[in-house]
VOLUMTI-275384 format. One record per atom (N, C-alpha, C): chain; atom name; x, y, z. Coordinates in pm, whole numbers, always signed. Example, Ala and Ser with C-alpha at 12.3 -4.5 7.8 and 13.67 -1.06 7.14 Angstrom:
2
chain:A atom:N px:+1319 py:-569 pz:+780
chain:A atom:CA px:+1230 py:-450 pz:+780
chain:A atom:C px:+1320 py:-330 pz:+780
chain:A atom:N px:+1285 py:-225 pz:+708
chain:A atom:CA px:+1367 py:-106 pz:+714
chain:A atom:C px:+1290 py:+3 pz:+787
END
This chain:
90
chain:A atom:N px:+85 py:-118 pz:+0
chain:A atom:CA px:+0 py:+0 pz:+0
chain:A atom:C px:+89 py:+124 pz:+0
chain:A atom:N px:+70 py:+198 pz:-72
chain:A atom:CA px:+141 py:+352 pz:-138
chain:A atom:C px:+109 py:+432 pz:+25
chain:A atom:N px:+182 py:+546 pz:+43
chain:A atom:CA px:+140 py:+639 pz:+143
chain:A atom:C px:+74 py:+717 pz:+64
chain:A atom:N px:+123 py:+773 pz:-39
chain:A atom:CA px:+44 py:+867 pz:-147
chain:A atom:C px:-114 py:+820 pz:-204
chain:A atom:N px:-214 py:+923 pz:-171
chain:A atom:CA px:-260 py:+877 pz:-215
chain:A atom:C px:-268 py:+884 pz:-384
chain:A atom:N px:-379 py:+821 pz:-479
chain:A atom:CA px:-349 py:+774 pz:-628
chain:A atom:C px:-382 py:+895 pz:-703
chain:A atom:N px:-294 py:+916 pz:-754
chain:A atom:CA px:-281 py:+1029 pz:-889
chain:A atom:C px:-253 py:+1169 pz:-821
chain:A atom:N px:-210 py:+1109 pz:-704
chain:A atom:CA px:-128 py:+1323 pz:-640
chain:A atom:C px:-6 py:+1309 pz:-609
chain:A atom:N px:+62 py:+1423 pz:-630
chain:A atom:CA px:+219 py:+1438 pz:-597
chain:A atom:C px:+238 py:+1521 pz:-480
chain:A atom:N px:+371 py:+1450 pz:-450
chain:A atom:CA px:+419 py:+1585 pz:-305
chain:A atom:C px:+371 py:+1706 pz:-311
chain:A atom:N px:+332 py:+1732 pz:-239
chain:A atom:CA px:+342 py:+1871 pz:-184
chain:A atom:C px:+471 py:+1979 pz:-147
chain:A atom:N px:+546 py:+1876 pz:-118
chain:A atom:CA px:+656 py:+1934 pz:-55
chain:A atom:C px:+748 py:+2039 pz:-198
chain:A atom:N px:+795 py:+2098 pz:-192
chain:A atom:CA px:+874 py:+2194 pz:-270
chain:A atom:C px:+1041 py:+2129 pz:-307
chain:A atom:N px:+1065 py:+2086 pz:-441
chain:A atom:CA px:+1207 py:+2061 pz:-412
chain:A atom:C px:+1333 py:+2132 pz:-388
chain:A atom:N px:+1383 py:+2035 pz:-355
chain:A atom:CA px:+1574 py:+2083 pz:-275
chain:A atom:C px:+1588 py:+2217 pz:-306
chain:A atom:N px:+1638 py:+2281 pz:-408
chain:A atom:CA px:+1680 py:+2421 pz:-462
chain:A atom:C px:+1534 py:+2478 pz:-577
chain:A atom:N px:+1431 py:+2485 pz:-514
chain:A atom:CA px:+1304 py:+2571 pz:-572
chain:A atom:C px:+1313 py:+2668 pz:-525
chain:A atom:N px:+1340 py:+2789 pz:-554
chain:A atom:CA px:+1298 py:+2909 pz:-488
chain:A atom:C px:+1137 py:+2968 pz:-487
chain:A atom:N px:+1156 py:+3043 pz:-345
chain:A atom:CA px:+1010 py:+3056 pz:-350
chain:A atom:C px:+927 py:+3139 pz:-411
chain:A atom:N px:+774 py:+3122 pz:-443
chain:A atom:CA px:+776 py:+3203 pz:-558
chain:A atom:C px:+734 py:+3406 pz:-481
chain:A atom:N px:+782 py:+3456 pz:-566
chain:A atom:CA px:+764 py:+3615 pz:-463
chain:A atom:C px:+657 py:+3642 pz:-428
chain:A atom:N px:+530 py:+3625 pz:-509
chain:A atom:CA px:+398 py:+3663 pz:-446
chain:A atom:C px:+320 py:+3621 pz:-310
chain:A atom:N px:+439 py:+3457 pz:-278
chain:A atom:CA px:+394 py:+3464 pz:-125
chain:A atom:C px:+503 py:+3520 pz:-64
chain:A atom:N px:+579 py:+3587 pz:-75
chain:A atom:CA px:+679 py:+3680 pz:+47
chain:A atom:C px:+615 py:+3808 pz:+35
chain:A atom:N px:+485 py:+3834 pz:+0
chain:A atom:CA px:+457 py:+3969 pz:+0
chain:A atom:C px:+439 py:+4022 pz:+136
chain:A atom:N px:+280 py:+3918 pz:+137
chain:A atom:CA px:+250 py:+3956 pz:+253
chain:A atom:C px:+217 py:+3819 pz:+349
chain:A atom:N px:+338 py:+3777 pz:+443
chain:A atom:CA px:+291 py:+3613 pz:+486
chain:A atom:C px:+177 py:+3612 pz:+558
chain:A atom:N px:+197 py:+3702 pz:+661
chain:A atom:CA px:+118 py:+3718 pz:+761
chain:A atom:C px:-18 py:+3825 pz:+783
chain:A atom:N px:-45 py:+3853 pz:+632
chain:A atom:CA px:-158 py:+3926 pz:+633
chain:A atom:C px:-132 py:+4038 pz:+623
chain:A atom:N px:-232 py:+4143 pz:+618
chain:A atom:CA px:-247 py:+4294 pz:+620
chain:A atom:C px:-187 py:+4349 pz:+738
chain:A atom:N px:-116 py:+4481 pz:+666
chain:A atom:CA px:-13 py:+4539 pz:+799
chain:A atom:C px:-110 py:+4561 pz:+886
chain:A atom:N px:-85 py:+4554 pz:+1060
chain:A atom:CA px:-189 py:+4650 pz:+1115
chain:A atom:C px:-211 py:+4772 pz:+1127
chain:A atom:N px:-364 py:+4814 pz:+1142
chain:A atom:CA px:-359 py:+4940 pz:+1171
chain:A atom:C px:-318 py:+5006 pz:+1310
chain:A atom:N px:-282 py:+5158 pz:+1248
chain:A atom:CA px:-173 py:+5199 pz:+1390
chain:A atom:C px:-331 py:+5336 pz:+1442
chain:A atom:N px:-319 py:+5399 pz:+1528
chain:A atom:CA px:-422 py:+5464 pz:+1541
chain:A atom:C px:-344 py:+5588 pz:+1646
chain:A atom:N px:-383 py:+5709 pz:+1631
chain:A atom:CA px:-239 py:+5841 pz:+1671
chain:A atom:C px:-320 py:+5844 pz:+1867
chain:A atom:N px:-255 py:+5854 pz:+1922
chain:A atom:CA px:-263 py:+5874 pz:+2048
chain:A atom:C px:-161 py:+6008 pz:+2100
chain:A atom:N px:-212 py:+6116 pz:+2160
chain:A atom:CA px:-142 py:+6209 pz:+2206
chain:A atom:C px:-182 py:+6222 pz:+2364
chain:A atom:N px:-55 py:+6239 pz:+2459
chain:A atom:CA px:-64 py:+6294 pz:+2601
chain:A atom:C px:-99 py:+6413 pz:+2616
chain:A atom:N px:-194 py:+6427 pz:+2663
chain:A atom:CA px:-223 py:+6580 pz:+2730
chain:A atom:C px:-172 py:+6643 pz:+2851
chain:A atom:N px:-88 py:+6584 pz:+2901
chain:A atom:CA px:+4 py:+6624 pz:+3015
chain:A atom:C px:+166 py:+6654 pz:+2920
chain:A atom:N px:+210 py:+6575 pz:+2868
chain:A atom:CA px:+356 py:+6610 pz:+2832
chain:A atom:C px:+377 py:+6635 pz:+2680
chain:A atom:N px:+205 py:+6638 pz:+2606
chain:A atom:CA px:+226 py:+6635 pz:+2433
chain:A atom:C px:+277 py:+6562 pz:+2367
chain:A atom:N px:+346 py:+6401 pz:+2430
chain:A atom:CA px:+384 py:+6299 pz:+2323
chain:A atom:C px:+289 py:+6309 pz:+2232
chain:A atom:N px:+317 py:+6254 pz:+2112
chain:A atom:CA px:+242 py:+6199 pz:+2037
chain:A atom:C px:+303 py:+6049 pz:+1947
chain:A atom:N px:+214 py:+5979 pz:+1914
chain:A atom:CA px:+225 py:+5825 pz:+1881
chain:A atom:C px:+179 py:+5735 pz:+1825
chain:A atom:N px:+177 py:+5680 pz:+1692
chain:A atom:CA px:+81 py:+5590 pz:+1640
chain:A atom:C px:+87 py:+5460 pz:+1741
chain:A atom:N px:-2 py:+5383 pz:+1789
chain:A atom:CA px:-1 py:+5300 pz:+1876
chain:A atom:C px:-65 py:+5191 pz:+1754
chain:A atom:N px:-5 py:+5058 pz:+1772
chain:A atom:CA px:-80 py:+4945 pz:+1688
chain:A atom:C px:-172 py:+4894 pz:+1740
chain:A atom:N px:-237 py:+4821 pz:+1661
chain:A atom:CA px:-362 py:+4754 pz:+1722
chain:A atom:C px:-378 py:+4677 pz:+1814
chain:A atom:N px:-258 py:+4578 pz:+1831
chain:A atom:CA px:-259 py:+4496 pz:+1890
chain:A atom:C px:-227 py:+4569 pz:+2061
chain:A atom:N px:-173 py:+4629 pz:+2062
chain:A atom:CA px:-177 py:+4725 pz:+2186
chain:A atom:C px:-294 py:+4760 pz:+2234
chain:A atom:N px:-351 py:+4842 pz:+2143
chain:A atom:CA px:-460 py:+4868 pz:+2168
chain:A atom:C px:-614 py:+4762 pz:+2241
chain:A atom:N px:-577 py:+4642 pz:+2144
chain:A atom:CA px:-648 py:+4527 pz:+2170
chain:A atom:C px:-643 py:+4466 pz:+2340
chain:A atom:N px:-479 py:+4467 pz:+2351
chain:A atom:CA px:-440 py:+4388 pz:+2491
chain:A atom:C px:-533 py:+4532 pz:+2634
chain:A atom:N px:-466 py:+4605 pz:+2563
chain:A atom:CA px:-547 py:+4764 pz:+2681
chain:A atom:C px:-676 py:+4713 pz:+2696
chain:A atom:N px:-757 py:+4700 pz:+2608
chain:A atom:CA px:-973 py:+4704 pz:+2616
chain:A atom:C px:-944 py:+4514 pz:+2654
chain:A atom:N px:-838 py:+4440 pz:+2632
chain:A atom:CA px:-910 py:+4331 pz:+2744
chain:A atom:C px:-847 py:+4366 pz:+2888
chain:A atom:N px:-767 py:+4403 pz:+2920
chain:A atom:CA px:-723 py:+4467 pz:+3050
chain:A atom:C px:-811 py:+4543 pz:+3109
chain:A atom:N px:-880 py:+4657 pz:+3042
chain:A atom:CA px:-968 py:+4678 pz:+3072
chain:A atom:C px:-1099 py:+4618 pz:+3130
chain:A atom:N px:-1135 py:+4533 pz:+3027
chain:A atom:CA px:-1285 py:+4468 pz:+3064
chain:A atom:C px:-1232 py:+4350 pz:+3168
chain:A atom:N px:-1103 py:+4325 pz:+3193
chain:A atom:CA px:-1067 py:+4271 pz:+3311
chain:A atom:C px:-1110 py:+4292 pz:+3437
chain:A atom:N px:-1095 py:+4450 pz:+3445
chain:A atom:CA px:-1084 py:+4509 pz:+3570
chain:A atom:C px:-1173 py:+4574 pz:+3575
chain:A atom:N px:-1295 py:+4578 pz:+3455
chain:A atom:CA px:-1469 py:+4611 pz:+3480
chain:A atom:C px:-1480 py:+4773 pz:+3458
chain:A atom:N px:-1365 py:+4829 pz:+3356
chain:A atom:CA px:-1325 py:+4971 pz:+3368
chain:A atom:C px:-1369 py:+5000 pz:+3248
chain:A atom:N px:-1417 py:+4933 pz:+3105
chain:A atom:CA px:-1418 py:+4891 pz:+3002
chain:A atom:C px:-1527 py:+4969 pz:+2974
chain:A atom:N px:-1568 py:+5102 pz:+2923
chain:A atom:CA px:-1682 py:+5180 pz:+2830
chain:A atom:C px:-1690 py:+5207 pz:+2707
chain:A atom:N px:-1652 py:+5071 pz:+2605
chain:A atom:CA px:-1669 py:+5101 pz:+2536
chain:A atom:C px:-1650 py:+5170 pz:+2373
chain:A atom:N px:-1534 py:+5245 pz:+2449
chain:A atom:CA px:-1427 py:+5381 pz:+2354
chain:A atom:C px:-1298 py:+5318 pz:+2347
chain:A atom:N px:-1244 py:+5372 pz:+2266
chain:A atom:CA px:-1093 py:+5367 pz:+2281
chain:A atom:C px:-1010 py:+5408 pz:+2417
chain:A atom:N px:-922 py:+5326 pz:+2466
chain:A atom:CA px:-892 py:+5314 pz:+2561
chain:A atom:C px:-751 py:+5390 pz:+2575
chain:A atom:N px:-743 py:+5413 pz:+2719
chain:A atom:CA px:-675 py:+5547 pz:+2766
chain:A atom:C px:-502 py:+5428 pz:+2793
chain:A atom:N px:-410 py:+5461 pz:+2730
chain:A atom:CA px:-274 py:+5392 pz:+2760
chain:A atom:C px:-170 py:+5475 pz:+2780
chain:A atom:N px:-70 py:+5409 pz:+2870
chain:A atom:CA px:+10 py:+5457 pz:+2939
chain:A atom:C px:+153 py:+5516 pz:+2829
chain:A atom:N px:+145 py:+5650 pz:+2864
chain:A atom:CA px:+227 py:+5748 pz:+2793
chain:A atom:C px:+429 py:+5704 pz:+2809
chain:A atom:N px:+466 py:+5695 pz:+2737
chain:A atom:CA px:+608 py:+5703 pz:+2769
chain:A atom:C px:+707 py:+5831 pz:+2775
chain:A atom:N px:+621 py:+5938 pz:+2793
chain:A atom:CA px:+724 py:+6056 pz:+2844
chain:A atom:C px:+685 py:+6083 pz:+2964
chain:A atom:N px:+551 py:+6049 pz:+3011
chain:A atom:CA px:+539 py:+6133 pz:+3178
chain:A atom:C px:+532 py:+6004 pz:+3258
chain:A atom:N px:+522 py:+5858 pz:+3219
chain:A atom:CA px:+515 py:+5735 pz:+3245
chain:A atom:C px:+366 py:+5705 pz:+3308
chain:A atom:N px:+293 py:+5775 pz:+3289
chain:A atom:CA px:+171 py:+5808 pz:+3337
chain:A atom:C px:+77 py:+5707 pz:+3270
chain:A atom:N px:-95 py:+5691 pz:+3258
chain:A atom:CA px:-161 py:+5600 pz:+3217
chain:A atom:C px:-237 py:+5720 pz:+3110
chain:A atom:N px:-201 py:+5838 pz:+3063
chain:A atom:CA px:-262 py:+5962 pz:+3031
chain:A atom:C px:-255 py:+5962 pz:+2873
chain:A atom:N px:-192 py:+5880 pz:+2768
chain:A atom:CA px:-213 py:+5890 pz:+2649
chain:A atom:C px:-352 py:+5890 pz:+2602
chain:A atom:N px:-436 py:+5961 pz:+2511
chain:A atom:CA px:-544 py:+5946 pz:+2439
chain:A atom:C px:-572 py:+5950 pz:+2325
chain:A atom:N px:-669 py:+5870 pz:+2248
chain:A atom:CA px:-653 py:+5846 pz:+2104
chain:A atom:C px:-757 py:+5975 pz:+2055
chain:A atom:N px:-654 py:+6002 pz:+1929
chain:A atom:CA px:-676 py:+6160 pz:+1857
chain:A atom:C px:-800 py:+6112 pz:+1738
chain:A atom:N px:-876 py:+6156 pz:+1734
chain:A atom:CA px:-962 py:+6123 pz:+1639
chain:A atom:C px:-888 py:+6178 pz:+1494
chain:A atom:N px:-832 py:+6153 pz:+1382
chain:A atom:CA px:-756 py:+6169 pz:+1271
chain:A atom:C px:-877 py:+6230 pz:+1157
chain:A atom:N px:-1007 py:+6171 pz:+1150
chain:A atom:CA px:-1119 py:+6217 pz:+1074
chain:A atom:C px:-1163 py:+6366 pz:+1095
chain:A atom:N px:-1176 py:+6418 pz:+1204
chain:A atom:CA px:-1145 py:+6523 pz:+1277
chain:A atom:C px:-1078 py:+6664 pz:+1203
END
């Protein structure tokens, strides 16, 4: 009994195939979106990524603090929790 099953070939890619470019575009999907956050205590300003953003609103709804909005994250010039997201449409 064959491991293969009948009338298909490897899958596998041979020894020296290079890969083809249209999958090194994008492996892992669409860049994320970044979204501008400015301190109102020290005026940083900052595109923050999503995924930041994401981990903040479950931290949030962790700790039952969670309304909803974009969520308030901690600034790196005053070290404070005081960054806020800038509406860009605006």
């Amino acid at each position: 009994m064959s491991w293969k099953p009948s009338g298909e070939e490897s899958m596998r890619r041979k020894r020296h195939e290079p890969i083809p470019p249209e999958s090194l575009d994008e492996p892992f999907g669409p860049p994320p979106e970044e979204y501008l956050y400015r301190c109102p205590v020290c005026s940083e300003e900052m595109l923050v990524n999503e995924a930041i953003i994401d981990v903040a609103i479950g931290a949030a709804k962790f700790r039952g603090e969670y309304q909803g909005r974009m969520p308030t994250i901690g600034c790196p010039g005053c070290n404070g929790e005081t960054m806020e997201y800038v509406d860009q449409e605006s």
